[in-house]
Structure formats: C-alpha cells, structure tokens
N, C-alpha and C positions, 0 to 999 in steps of 0.2 A: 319751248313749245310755241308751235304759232297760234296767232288769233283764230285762224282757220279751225285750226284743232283743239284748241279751249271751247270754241263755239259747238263744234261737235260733241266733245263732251259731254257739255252742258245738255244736249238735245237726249243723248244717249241716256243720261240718268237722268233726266222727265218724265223720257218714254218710257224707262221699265219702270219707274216709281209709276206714274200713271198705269200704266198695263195692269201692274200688279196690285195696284191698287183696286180699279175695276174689277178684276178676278175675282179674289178675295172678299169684297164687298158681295158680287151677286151670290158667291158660294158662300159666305157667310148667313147672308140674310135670307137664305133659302132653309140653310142645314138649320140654324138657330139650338146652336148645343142647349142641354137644360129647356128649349122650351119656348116656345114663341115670346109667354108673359115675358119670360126672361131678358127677355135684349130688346123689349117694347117698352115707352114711354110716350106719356101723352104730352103733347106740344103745345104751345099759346097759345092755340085755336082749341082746344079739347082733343083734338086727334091724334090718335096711337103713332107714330112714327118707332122706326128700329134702330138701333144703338149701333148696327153691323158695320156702318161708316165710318165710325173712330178707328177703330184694332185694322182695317182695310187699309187705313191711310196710314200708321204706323207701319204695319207690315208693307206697304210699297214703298214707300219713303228710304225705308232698308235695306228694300230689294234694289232701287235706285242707288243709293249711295253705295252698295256692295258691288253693284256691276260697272257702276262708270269707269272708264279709264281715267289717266291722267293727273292722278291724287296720290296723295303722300300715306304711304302704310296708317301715321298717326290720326291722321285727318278723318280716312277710311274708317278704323277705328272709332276715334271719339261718334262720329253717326248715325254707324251701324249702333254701338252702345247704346247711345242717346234715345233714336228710333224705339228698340225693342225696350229697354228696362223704362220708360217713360210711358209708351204706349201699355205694358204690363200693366202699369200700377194704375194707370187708368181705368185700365179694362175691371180689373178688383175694385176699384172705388163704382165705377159705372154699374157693376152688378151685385153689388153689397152693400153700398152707403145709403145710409139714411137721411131723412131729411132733416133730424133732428138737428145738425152742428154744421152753419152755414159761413163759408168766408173766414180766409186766412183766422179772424179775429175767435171766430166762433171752436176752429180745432185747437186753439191755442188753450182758449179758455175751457174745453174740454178736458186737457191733456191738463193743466190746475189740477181739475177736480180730480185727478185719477182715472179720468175714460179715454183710452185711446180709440181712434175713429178711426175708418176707413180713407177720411180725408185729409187726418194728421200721419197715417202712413204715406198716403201719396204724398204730400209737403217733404217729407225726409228721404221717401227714394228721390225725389225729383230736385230735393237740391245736394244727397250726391252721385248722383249722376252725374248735374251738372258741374260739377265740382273735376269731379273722374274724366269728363268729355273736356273741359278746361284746359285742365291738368293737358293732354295729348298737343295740344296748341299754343301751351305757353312755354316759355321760358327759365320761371321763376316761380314759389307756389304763393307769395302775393299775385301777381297777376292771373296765375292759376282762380284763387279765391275769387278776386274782382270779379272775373268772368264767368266763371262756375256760379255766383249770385247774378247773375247780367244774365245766363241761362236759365235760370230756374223762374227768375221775375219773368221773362219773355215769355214761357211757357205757362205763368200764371195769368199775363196779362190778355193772350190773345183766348185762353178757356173763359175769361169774364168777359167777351165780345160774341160768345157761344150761346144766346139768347135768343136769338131769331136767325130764321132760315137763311143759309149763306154770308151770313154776318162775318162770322170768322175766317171764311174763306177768302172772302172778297177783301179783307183788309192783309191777309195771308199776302196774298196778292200782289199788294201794294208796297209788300218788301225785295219784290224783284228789282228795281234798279240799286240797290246794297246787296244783297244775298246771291245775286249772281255775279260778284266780280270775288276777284282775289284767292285767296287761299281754301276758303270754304265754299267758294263757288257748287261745287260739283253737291254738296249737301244742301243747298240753300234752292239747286234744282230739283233734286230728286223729293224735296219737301214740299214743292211747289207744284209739279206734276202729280203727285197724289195729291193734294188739297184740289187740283183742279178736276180731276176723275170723281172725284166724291162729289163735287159743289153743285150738278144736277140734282140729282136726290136729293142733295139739303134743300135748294132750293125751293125742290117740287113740293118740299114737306113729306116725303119719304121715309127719311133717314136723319140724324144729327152728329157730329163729330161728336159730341159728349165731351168727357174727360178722356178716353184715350187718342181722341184723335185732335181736341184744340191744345192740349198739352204737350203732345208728342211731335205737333207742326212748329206748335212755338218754342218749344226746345230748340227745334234744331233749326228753325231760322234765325233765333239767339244764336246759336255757337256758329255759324254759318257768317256771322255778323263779327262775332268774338275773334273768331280765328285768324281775321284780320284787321283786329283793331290794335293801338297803342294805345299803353294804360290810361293816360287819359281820355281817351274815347271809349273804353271798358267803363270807365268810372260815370263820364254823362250818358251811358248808355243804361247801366244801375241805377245813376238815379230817375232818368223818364222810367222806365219799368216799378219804379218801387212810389215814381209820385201818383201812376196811373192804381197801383194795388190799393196803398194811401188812400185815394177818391173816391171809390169806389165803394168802401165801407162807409163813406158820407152822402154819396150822391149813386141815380140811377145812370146806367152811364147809357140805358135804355129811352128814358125821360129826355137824358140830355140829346140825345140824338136826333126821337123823331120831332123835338123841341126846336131843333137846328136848323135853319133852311141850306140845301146843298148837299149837308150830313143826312137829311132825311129821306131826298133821291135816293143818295148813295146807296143806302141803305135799303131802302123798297126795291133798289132794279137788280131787273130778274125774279123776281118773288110774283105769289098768284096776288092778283086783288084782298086788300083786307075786307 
C-alpha cells in the first residue's frame, strides 16, 4: 500500500468516526432515553452538562474503524470490539454508579467486602476486552496479556484526565504522532476523529466524555499503540499507564496541573474564563 493510500485511510476513518460521532451526540442529547436527569450531570462549575458525548464517541470511533479501508480483518476486529464493549460498560457505570466507591482502590476494596459496584464491573469488562482486542494483535498469549493490561491501563489513565472541560481530549490528541502510524493506524484515527467531534461541547461545557467516552478513546488508542509495539515496548508502555494509575490514588493530577506553568495553558486553551 502506498503512503498516499495509508494517508487516505487514515482521513476516511476520521471522517466517519467524527461524522458519526457528531450524529449520535446531537441525536442523543436530544432523545435523552430514561430522561433528561438521566444522562445530566453537574460539572466543576455547578452546571448540569449531558453525558451524550461519551456513548457518541464510542459509537463513532466504531463506526470509523468499521468503514476505513486498508486494515487487517484482525485489527478491524480487536476495535470495533474494543469501541462497543468498553463504551457499553461505560455507559452502565455513567448511568448507574454511585458515588459511594471511588478509584481503581476504592472498587477493589469494595469487591473485599462482598459489594460489587458498577465501577468493579467496568475494571473487568475493560480488562477483558482488552485482553480479547490484544489477543487479535499478538502473536503469542504473554504478549496478548502485556497488552491487553497496556489497554485497559490506557483506558483508565486517559478517564482520570476526564475532570475538566476538554482535558481528556486534548491530551487524546496528543497521541496522534504514535496512534497514527503502523498497524493500528486506522483505529488510532477513527478514535481520534470522534474525540475531536465531541471536544466542542466538552469544551463549551455542554457535554463530558464521562466513563464511556474517556474509557472507550483510551482503550483504543492503547491497542492502536499495542498493535504495533514489541514486547518490550508493550511492557514500558504498562508500566507509564500503571505508574500514572499508582499517582493518582496519591496526588491530584488536577492540583498538579493547574499547579504546573505550561501544563496549565495547556489545559485552560479552549475552555470559557474560570
């Protein structure tokens, strides 16, 4: 295949992840199944924003990796999978989960006591998923594992960047010079085209990615990463994901940010006035 035609690609499953993205979002946050309350949530500033933008950006992300040309059946596959069963269990934690049982630590120590959470199911579809989307990409089922943990981290780490408006997109973002070469290319587009459809609204304070949509981007710019890495690039790619989960339970990674000079531009542009 030439460069010419990998480039194309690449554009083709953008554009229908974005497209489809956008669709989805306004016809979601219009119909709002269950109920306005239902897919509303109030944001740092006290204001109601819609939840319509997570399951939006899953379902194009999908739609994207389902229609690009130029991908391998497996590739296709792992995804599409990854897309839908990640954004699902998001969408179930986003309209179910309580507040009671906070952070990897908090469902663990749940799941002790005999309670299972809304937030200790999504931890288990979403590391096997990743496991299953892995699995499509590897070779062998250690480096299946490696990566399948390398996905599910990636997808936990970019949902704990999901705190303020565009947060998660905009570092989404910053996976395009990785995510767009190699073997996962075509998934590392079409995850990136829907985060980019949605990232108005987050911004405007609208809308938020929530759990099915910072879960379901970072999944699949994890395997999108995975898919063309060697195990030892699988292995420092689990451990940055798993030292950034680590921190997190110790430090605000909020704190740390607009604490940051550079990290705290980053972070306010595009956003309204605080």
């Amino acid at each position: 295949m030439t460069a010419r035609r990998r480039r194309m690609n690449r554009l083709i499953a953008a554009g229908v992840g974005a497209a489809a993205a956008w669709i989805v979002n306004r016809r979601l946050a219009a119909v709002a199944p269950g109920g306005t309350d239902r897919w509303e949530r109030t944001n740092h500033r006290g204001e109601p924003v819609t939840l319509a933008a997570g399951p939006a950006a899953a379902i194009g992300a999908a739609a994207g990796i389902a229609s690009a040309p130029g991908q391998s059946p497996k590739v296709r596959a792992a995804g599409v999978g990854t897309a839908l069963a990640v954004g699902a269990v998001g969408v179930y934690d986003d309209l179910n989960g309580t507040a009671g049982s906070k952070g990897l630590r908090g469902h663990l120590a749940a799941v002790q006591e005999g309670r299972i959470t809304t937030g200790a199911v999504k931890v288990g579809v979403i590391g096997l998923t990743g496991f299953a989307g892995s699995a499509l990409v590897s070779d062998n089922v250690l480096d299946a594992a490696i990566g399948g943990a390398a996905v599910a981290g990636h997808a936990n780490a970019l949902n704990l960047l999901d705190l303020r408006p565009g947060r998660a997109s905009k570092v989404a973002m910053l996976h395009a010079p990785l995510a767009l070469r190699g073997r996962g290319a075509m998934v590392g587009a079409a995850a990136l085209g829907a985060a980019a459809a949605t990232m108005p609204d987050d911004l405007g304070e609208t809308a938020m990615l929530g759990d099915a949509g910072a879960n379901a981007i970072g999944a699949l710019l994890g395997l999108a990463l995975v898919a063309g890495e060697s195990r030892r690039a699988r292995l420092v790619h689990l451990a940055a994901v798993t030292g950034l989960t680590l921190a997190s339970e110790k430090v605000s990674f909020t704190t740390v940010i607009e604490s940051t000079p550079g990290l705290r531009e980053f972070d306010q542009f595009g956003r309204r006035p605080r």
